[in-house]
C-alpha positions as CSV (number, residue, x, y, z in Angstrom):
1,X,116.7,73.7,108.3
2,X,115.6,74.0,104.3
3,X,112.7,75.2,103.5
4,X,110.7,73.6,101.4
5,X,107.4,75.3,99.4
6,X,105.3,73.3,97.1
7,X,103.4,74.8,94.0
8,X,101.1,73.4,91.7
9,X,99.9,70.1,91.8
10,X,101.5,69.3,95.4
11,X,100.0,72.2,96.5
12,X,96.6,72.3,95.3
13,X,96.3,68.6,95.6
14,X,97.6,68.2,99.8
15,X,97.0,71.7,100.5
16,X,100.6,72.4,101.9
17,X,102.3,75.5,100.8
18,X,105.5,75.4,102.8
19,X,107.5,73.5,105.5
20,X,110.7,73.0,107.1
21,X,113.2,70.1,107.0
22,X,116.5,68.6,107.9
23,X,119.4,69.0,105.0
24,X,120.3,66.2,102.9
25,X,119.9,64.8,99.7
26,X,116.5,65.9,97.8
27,X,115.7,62.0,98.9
28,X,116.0,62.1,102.0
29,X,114.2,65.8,101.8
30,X,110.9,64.0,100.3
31,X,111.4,61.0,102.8
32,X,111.3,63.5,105.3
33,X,107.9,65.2,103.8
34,X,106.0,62.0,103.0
35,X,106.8,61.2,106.5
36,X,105.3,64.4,107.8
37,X,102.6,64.2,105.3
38,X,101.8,60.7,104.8
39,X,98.6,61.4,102.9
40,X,100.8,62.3,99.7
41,X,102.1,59.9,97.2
42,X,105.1,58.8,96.3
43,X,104.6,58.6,92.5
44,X,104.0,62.6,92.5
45,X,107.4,63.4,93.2
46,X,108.4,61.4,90.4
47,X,107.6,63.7,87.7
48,X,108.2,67.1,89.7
49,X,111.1,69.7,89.1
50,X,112.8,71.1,92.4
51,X,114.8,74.2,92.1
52,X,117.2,75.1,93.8
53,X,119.2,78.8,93.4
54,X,117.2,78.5,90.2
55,X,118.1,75.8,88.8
56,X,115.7,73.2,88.1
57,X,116.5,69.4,89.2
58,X,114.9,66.4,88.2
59,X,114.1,63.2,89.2
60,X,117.5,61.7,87.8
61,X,119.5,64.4,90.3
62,X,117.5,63.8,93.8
63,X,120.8,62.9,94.9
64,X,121.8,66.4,95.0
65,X,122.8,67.4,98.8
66,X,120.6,71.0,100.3
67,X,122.5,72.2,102.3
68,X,121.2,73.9,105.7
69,X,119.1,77.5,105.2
70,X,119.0,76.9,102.2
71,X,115.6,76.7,99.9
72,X,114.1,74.5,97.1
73,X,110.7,74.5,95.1
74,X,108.9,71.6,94.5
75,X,106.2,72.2,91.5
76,X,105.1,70.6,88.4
77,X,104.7,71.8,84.8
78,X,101.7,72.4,83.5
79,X,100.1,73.0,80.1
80,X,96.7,74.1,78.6
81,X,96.4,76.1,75.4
């Protein structure tokens, strides 16, 4: 299983701070969590960063495989100032 933990705007938004899914491509890992949580949208996982051994991935590399026991962070950047 990966485990997944959301921050930020996924998290304050759906009120889900963690949960386990099946390896695979990040894809197939927010296929997997819109079909657990189908009250979430699409589109925010558009603009998101996922790291992964801390490195961040965006939208352009979702095709990257996560491998089993592994973990990954969803978030989004945010600014004020």
């Amino acid at each position: 299983m990966v485990k997944v933990i959301f921050y930020n705007l996924l998290r304050s938004k759906y009120h889900v701070k963690e949960m386990l899914v099946e390896p695979g491509t990040i894809h197939h890992i927010i296929s997997q969590v819109l079909e657990a949580h189908t009250e979430m949208d699409i589109n925010d996982f558009k603009t998101c960063v996922i790291f992964n051994k801390g490195n961040p991935i965006h939208y352009r590399g979702f095709h990257k495989i996560i491998e089993d026991q592994e973990e990954i962070i969803i978030t989004h950047f945010v600014g004020g100032g």
